[in-house]
C-alpha positions, 0 to 999 in steps of 0.5 A: 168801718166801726165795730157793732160788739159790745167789746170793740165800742168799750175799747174805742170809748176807752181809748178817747175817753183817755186821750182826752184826759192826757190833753186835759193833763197837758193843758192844766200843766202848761197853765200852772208853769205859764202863770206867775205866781201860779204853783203847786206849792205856796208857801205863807208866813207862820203866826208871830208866835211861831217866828223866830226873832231874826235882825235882817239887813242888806248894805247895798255896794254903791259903784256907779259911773259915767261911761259908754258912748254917750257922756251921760250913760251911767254904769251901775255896779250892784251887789248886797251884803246880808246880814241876818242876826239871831236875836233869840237869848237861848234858842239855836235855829239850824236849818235856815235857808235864805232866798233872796231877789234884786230888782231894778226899775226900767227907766223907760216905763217906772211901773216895770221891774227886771229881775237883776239876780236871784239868790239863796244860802243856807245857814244856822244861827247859835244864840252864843255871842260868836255864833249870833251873826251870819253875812253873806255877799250876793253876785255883782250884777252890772246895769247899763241905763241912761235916764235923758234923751236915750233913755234905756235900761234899769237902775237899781231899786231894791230887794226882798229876802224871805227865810224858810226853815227846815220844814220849808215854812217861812218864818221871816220876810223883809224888803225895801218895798212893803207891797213885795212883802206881802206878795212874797209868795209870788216872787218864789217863780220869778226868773232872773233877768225877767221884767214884772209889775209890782205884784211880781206880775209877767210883764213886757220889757219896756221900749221906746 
């Protein structure tokens, strides 16, 4: 039975009118998580004037083998040591954070990307000869493929570390690939063990 006074139609009203903004909430939140590269927060590169003059560089460990049930399955031990220099004569930076990613490329369709491990370390850099240089070595991630007739998994193909400073501005980018460069951005919502396209895109995992 419904209401006829004034009180208990603006109550009734009140009450859907709230529900529907709850589920309105809902849905907004589950798309802002459920896209990639969709997020609260992005974060842009600082003007050149603004950048500090950092040297970046990764040595990757190259270990690879033939081993598992076929004589032609490879096994790939990957694993990079970074390295970031302070090019800077007079100038200290503090408060540095790196964040880095490794991907490796499927064998079954080359468009297809898997995160094969995400990283990230904080550190500070004097202008002083012995303070000059920070190195850190990433986790080894082991890849298993296979590139003739039972073709599955992923080799390595590469990485991108962007550097933020105290204030959470990027203040540095650099990648094997020049396209994850300038989508930097996109890549501070992947997940490891996760497959993208280039533009760091959700994509399936390749099959046969």
């Amino acid at each position: 039975m419904r209401r006829t006074d004034g009180i208990g139609e603006w109550r009734m009203e009140g009450s859907r009118a709230a529900v529907t903004h709850a589920r309105w909430c809902a849905v907004l939140l589950l798309m802002i998580g459920g896209l990639p590269g969709l997020r609260a927060e992005s974060r842009t590169l600082v003007s050149a004037l603004q950048r500090p003059k950092l040297e970046i560089s990764a040595l990757r460990a190259r270990k690879t083998r033939i081993e598992g049930g076929d004589w032609d399955d490879k096994t790939e031990w990957v694993s990079l040591t970074i390295r970031i220099r302070n090019l800077e004569l007079n100038k200290d930076l503090t408060g540095l954070t790196a964040h880095y990613w490794i991907f490796g490329k499927s064998v079954i369709d080359r468009k297809v990307y898997k995160v094969i491990q995400v990283g990230e370390f904080s550190f500070s850099l004097s202008s002083a000869r012995d303070g000059r240089e920070i190195t850190h070595e990433s986790e080894e991630v082991i890849l298993r493929w296979d590139n003739t007739d039972a073709r599955f998994g992923e080799r390595y193909d590469g990485w991108l570390i962007v550097v933020e400073n105290a204030e959470r501005e990027v203040v540095a980018v650099k990648s094997t690939n020049p396209a994850w460069e300038r989508d930097f951005d996109s890549a501070f919502s992947l997940q490891k063990n996760g497959h993208v396209d280039s533009r760091f895109r959700s994509a399936p995992e390749p099959t046969r």
